[in-house]
N, C-alpha and C positions, 0 to 999 in steps of 0.2 A: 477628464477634468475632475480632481478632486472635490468631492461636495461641502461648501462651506460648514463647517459643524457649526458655527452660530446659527443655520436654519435649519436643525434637524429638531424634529420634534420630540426627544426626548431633552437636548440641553433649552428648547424653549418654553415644555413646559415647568423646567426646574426652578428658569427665571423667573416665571411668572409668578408660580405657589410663593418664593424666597419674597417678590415681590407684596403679593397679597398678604403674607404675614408681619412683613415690615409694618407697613401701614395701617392692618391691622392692630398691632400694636402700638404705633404712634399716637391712633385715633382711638385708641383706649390711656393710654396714658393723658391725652387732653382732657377725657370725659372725667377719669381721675383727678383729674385737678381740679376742675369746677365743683367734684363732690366734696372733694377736701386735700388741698394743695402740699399740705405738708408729708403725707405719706406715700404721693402718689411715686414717687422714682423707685421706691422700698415695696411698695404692691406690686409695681409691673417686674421687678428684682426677684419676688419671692414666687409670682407665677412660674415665671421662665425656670427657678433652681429647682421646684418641689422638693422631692427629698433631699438635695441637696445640701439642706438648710440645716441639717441635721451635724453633730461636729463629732462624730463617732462614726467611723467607715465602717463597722460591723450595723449602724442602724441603716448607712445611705445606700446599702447592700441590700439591707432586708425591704427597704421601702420602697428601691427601684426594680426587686420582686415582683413587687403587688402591683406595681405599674404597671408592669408588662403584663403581667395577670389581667387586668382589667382593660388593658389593650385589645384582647383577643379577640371576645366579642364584637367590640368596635369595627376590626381590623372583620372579621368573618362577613360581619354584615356591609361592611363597604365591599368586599369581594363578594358577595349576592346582589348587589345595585351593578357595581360594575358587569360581571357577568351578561345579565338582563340587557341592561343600555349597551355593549357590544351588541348584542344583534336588536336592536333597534327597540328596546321595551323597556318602559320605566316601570322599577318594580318596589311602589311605592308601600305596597303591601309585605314589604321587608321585617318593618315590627311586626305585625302578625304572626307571619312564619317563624322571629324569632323566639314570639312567646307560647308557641303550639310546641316547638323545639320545650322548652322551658316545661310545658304542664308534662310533656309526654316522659325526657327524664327524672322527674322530680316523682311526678305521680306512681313510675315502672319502681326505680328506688326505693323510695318511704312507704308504699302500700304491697307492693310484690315481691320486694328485697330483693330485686335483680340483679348482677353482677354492671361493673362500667361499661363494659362493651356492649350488651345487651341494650343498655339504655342509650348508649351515644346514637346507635341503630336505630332504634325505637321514635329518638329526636329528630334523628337526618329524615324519620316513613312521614312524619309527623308535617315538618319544614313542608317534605315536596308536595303530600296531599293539598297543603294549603296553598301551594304554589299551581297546583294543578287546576285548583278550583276557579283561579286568576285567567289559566291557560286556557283551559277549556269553554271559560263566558266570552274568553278573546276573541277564539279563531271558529266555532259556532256559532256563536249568538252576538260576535258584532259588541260585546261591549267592552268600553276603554278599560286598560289595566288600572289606570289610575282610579276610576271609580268605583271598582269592584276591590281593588284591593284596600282601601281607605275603608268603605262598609265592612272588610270582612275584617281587618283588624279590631274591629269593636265586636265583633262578635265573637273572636276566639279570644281576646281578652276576658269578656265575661263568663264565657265557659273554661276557660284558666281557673277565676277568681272560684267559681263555682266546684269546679272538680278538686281541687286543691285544696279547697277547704275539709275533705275528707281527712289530708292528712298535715292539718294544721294542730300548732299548740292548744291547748282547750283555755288558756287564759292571755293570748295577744293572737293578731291576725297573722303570723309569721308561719310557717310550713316547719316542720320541726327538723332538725341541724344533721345533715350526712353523716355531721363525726360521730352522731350518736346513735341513729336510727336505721341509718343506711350508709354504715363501711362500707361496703360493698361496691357501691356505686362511685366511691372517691375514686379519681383518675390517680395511676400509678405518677412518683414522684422522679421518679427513673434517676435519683440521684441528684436532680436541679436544686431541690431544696437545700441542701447542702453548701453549694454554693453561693446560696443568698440566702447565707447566717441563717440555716435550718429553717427556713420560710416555707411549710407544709403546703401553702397554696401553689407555688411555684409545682407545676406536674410539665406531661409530656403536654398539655394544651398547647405548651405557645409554641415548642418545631414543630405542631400540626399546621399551626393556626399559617405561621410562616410557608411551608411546604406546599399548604394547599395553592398559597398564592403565586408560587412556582407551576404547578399541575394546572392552575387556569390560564395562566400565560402561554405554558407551552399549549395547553387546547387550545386556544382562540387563535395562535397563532401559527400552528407549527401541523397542526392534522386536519385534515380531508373534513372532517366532524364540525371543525370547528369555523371554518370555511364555509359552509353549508350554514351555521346559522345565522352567520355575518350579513351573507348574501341575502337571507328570507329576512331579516329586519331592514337590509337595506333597501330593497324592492319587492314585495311579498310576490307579485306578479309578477316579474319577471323569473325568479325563482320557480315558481310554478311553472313558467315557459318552458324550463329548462329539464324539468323534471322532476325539481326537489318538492317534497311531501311539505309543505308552508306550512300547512294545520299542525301537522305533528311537532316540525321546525319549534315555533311557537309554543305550543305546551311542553317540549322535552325542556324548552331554555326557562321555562318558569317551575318547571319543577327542579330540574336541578341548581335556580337562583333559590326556590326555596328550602331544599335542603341543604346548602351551604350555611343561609342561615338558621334552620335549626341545630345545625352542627352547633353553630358559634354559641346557641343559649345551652345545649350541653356541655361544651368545655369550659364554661365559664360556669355555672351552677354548680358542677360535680369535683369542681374542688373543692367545696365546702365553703367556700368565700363569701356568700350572701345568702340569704331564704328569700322567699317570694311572699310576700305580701298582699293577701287574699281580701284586701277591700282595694289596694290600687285601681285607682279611678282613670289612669291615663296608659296609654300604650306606653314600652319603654322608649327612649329615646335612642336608641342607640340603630332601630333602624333609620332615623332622620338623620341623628349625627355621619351616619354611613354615606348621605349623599353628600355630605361637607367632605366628608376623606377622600373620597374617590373623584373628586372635581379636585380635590388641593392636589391632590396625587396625579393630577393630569392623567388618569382615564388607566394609567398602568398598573400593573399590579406590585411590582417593587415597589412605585412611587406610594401607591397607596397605603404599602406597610409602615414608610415614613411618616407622613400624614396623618394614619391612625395613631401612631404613638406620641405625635407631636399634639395633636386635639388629646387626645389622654394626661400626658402629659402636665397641659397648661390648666387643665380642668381639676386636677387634682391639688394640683399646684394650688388652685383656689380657697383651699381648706387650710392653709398655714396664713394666708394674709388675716391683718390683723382686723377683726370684727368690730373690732370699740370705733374704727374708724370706717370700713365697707362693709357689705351686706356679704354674706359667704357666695351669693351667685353671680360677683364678679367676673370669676373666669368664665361661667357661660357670656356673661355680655360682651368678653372681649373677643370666644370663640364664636361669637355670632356674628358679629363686626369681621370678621377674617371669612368665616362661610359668607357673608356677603361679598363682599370683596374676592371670592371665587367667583362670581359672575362675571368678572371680568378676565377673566384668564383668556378669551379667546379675544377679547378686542387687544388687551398686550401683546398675542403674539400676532396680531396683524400688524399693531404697529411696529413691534421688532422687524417683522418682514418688509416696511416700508423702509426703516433705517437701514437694515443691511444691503435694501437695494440701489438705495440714493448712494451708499459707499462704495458697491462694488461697481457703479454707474460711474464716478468718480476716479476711481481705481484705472479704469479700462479707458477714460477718457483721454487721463493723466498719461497711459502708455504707448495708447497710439497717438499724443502731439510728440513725445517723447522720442518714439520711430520715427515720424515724419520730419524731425530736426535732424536725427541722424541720419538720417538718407540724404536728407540736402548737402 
């Protein structure tokens, strides 16, 4: 019997995310309106176009660039949540690891004059230690990932803030600028720039950023390896029963959730696109945003590259709405109102599963009164 594709779980979590953004949106267009009714159709208009908005196709080229540029990290660090939550471990200590990625290229670059690769390397040793240090208080010492990784992201923030400040400007807290300091360290543009009206940011980051989230799919899904960690987050003792190494299990999938994302704060650093800002008082956001993309993305890795570019996106999008009338961190309220609204993604697809079944209940009803008339 062919399986109904309305309950396969890839078209239902498609539903769902399509769903959560609707509404999302809806219920940001209402809160718009109560703030001030007359722009609010032209705000929720100008999120959805960002560059769009622009009436020269050599700028919507170059804007939708830097988009995807700023995707990447996003996109890295929801595939290091994902990763993690596959075999059973929330790996909330994501900005941490993103920003040890972040000290370890910027620091190897601007102080040692390293070459890209050297550094991207440097950022992934950088990521897994920190991922290790998560592992290791896990499957020894019994303590939750979540609370060990929340403390430790405030401590390698401040040793960021710290080391960094070696090679920061001498008159703003900013880290001084690749293009000038550390060529070396820019990621090759392999031609992409070009493409999008000579956009220097546009490198090989984003087919990485893509690729990788190919290469975790097929692990988690398709090798023996990846099978093995499924299993030990799923049941860590029963794994054990069976044979598999759970200790190790455990610290290999938080070191390589944390070098995935220190990956993602190298490729994103080393195009020159931003400096680091050596009094920043808060983790970046981008390992939090990462659990919104990976819940909208319904847990896959394709979907999540969606997801990532859609939360990017809308957020960006929030710097052309018009200020005289909103505040510039409108699109986080509306991207926080839709990461809410991913909470629900597993009660929708129960209740799809209720409607498809009352139909096909129906269905099968309908054809055996149907026999039963024809036989009489």
């Amino acid at each position: 019997m062919r399986k109904n594709i309305w309950k396969t779980n890839g078209m239902q979590s498609l539903i769902a995310s399509l769903i959560c953004i609707i509404l999302g949106l809806l219920i940001g267009l209402v809160v718009l309106l109560f703030i001030n009714p007359k722009g609010a159709f032209g705000a929720i208009g100008t999120l959805l176009k960002n560059f769009m908005i622009y009436g020269k196709a050599s700028l919507r080229l170059k804007y939708f660039g830097t988009t995807l540029v700023k995707t990447v990290p996003l996109l890295l660090c929801a595939l290091s949540i994902l990763f993690s939550y596959k075999v059973g471990l929330f790996n909330i200590g994501c900005s941490g690891q993103y920003t040890a990625g972040c000290c370890a290229a910027l620091y190897a670059a601007l102080k040692w004059g390293w070459g890209w690769f050297p550094c991207i390397l440097f950022a992934i040793m950088a990521g897994a230690v920190a991922g290790a240090i998560v592992g290791v208080l896990k499957s020894y010492c019994n303590v939750n990932e979540v609370i060990s990784g929340i403390m430790l992201n405030w401590i390698i923030l401040y040793l960021t803030n710290t080391i960094l400040s070696n090679v920061k400007e001498p008159t703003s807290p900013y880290t001084y600028q690749l293009s000038q300091y550390g060529k070396n360290a820019l990621l090759p543009t392999l031609g992409l720039d070009k493409l999008f009206n000579n956009n220097a940011n546009v490198t090989m980051a984003v087919p990485i950023s893509i690729l990788i989230a190919i290469v975790i799919m097929v692990v988690l899904n398709k090798t023996k390896f990846g099978y093995e960690l499924k299993a030990t987050g799923y049941n860590k003792n029963a794994a054990k029963y069976c044979g598999m190494k759970e200790n190790r299990n455990i610290i290999l999938s938080l070191v390589i959730s944390g070098a995935i994302a220190g990956l993602g704060a190298a490729l994103y650093y080393q195009t020159g696109i931003q400096q680091w800002e050596c009094t920043t008082a808060s983790v970046p956001g981008m390992g939090f945003n990462g659990i919104a993309a990976t819940f909208l993305g319904g847990l896959n890795p394709i979907g999540t590259i969606l997801a990532s570019y859609f939360i990017q996106h809308i957020t960006l999008g929030g710097a052309y709405v018009d200020k005289t009338m909103y505040c510039s961190q409108i699109s986080d309220l509306i991207s926080a109102i839709i990461i809410y609204l991913c909470g629900f993604v597993l009660f929708l697809k129960i209740m799809m599963n209720k409607a498809i079944d009352r139909i096909e209940e129906k269905k099968a009803l309908k054809n055996e009164v149907s026999k039963e008339g024809s036989a009489k």
